[in-house]
N, C-alpha and C positions, 0 to 999 in steps of 0.2 A: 751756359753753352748748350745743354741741354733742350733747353725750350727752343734755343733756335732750330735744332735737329728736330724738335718732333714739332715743329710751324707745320700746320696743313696747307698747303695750294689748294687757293678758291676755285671759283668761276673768273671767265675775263674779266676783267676790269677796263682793258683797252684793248681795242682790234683796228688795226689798217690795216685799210684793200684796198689795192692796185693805187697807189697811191702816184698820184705826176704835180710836179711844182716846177714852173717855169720862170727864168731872170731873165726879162727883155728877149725872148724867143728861144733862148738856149732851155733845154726842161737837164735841168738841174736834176729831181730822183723822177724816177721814169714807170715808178708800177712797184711800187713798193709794198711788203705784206710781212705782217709781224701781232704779235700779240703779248699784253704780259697779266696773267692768273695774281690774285689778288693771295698776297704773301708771299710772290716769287722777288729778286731781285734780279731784272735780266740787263745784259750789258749789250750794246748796240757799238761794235768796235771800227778802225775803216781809217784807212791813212787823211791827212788832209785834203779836201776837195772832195772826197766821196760821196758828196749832200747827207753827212748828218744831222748839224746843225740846221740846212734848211727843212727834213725833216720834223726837227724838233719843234721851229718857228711854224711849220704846216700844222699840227698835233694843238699846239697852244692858242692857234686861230691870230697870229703875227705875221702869217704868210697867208695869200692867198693858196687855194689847190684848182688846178686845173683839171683833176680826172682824180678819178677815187673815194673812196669813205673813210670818213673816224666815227669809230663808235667807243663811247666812253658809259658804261655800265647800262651797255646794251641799249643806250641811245642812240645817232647820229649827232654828231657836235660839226661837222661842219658848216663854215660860217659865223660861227658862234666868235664873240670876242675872248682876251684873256681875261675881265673880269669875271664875265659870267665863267668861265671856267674855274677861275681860284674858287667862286661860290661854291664850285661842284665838287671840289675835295682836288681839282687836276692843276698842279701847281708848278712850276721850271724855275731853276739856279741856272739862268742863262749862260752862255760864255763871257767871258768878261767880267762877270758878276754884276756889273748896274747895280753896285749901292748909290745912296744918295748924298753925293757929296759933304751938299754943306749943310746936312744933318750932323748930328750926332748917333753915336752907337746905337743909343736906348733909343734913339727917336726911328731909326731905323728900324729897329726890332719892334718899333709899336705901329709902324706901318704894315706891316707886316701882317697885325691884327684888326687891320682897318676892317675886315668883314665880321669882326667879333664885337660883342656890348658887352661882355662877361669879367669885368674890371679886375674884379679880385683875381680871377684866372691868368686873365693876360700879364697879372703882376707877378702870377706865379712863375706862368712861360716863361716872362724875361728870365726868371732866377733863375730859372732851368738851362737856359741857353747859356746865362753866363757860366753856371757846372760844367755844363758841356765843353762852353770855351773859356778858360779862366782867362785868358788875356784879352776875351772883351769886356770882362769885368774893372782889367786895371783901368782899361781905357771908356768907359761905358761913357762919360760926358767930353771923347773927343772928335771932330769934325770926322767922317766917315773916307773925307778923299785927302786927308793925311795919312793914311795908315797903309801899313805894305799890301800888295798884293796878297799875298796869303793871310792876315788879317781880315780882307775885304772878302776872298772865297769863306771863310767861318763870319761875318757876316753875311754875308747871300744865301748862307745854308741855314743859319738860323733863324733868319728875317722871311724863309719860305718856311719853317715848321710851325712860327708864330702862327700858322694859319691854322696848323693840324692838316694837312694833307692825308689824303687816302692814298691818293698817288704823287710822287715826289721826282720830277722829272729831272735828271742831272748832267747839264751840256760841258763835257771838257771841264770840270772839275780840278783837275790838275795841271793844267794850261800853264805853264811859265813859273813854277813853283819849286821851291829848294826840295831836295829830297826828303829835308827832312818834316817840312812844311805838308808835302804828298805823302807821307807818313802816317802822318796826323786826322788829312782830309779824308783817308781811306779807312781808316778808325772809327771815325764817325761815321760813316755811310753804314759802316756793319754796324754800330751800335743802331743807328736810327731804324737799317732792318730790322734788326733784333726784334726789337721795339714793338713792330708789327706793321712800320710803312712800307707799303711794296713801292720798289723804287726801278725803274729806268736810266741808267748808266750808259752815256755815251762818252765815250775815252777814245784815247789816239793808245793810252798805256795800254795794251792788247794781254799784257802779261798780268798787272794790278787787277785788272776791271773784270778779265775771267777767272782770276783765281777768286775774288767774294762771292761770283752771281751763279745763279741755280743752272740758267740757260745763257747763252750768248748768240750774236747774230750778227754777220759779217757784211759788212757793204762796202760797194767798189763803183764808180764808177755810178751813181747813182742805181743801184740796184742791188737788193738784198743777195747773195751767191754761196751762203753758207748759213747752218743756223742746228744748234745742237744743244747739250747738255754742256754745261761753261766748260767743266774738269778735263772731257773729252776734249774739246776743240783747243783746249791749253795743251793738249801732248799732238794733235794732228800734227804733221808733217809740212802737210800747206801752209797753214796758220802759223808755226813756228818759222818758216822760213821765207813768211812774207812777212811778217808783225813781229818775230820774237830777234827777228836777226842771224838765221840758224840754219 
C-alpha cells in the first residue's frame, strides 16, 4: 500500500479539447475537456445518456469527432484507428466487454497479445492473468460466450493488459454485475493501478469509481460540469445528491 501512496503523477498522457461527436445530427458530447497525468487513476462519472461511452468510442478512434482534439503523449491521435492505438500503449474494456465467443479463454487472452512476438512473455502474461483471475484458469480451454457475464468483464480486463497498456481505458466495468462480482472487478482496477497502469474509469457507480481514483470528472448532458480531487467530490453535496442518492 505504501508504493501506492508515494506513486508520483507524471506529465499528461491524455488531453481532450473541446471535444463534439455527433449521431445522425443530434452531437451527443458538445466540447468536452479533460486530462489524465501518467500514474493517476481518474474516473469520468455521469448517469446514463450523458455521452460517456461515446466519449470513450471518440478517444479510441471507433467514433468519428466532429470538433476538438486528442492528444495522446503529446501527439494528436485524431483520426487514428484502434489498432494503431492499442500499438501506442492506448487500450479500452469496452462496455459489454466484446470477448470473442467462440474462442476459448486462452485464446482470448492470446489475442490480446496479437501486437507482441515475445512468446515466452506472453506465456507468462496468461499465467499472470489466470493469478489475477483464478476462475479463468478453471475455465481457460472453455468457449468465451458460455461464461457469465462477470466471467466475460475479467476476461475483457485481462485480454486488454495482455497488451501491457500504459493507458487502460475502462467503459462501465460494472454494468449488470452481482455485487459481489463488482467487488472483485474493483479489486483489480486498484491492484492493476497499483501496478503502475494509469487508468481512465467511466462508471455509472459514482460512489465505487470515486472512492479508488485520484481525480473525478462529472458529465451531464454531454458536457463535462464538474471535475475535482475524487475524495472531495465523493462528500460534495451536489454529486451526493445527484449520483449517491442523498
Amino acid at each position: 500500500m505504501a508504493e501506492t501512496q508515494a506513486k508520483k503523477i507524471g506529465p499528461v498522457l491524455l488531453k481532450i479539447s473541446g471535444l463534439k461527436v455527433s449521431y445522425g445530427g443530434i452531437q451527443a458530447v458538445k466540447g468536452v475537456d479533460f486530462e489524465v497525468r501518467e500514474g493517476e487513476l481518474v474516473s469520468l462519472i455521469g448517469s446514463n445518456g450523458a455521452g460517456k461511452t461515446t466519449t470513450m468510442k471518440a478517444v479510441t478512434g471507433t467514433l468519428p469527432i466532429v470538433g476538438g482534439d486528442i492528444e495522446y503523449l503529446g501527439q494528436s491521435i485524431k483520426g487514428q484507428g484502434a489498432w494503431e492505438l492499442v500499438n501506442k500503449g492506448l487500450v479500452m474494456v469496452p462496455e459489454g466487454r466484446g470477448v470473442f465467443t467462440r474462442m476459448t479463454i486462452t485464446e482470448n487472452l492470446q489475442m490480446g497479445a496479437y501486437i507482441r512476438d515475445d512468446k515466452a512473455e506472453i506465456a507468462m502474461d496468461i499465467e499472470k492473468m489466470f493469478t489475477i483471475f483464478p476462475r479463468l484458469r478453471e475455465r481457460k480451454d472453455q468457449l468465451a460466450g458460455t461464461m457469465s457475464g462477470g466471467e466475460q468483464q475479467m476476461l475483457a480486463m485481462g485480454r486488454a493488459l495482455m497488451s501491457r497498456p500504459k493507458v487502460l481505458l475502462l467503459d462501465e466495468p460494472s454494468m449488470g454485475l452481482s455485487p459481489i462480482m463488482v467487488d472483485k472487478i474493483f479489486e483489480v482496477v486498484k491492484d492493476v493501478y497499483a501496478q503502475g497502469v494509469t487508468v481512465l474509469l467511466v462508471e455509472q457507480n459514482a460512489s465505487r469509481a470515486l472512492g479508488i481514483a485520484d481525480r473525478g470528472y462529472v458529465m451531464e448532458s454531454g458536457l463535462v460540469t464538474m471535475s475535482g480531487d475524487a475524495k472531495q467530490m465523493l462528500s460534495d453535496p451536489k454529486v451526493r445528491a445527484a449520483y449517491l442518492g442523498e
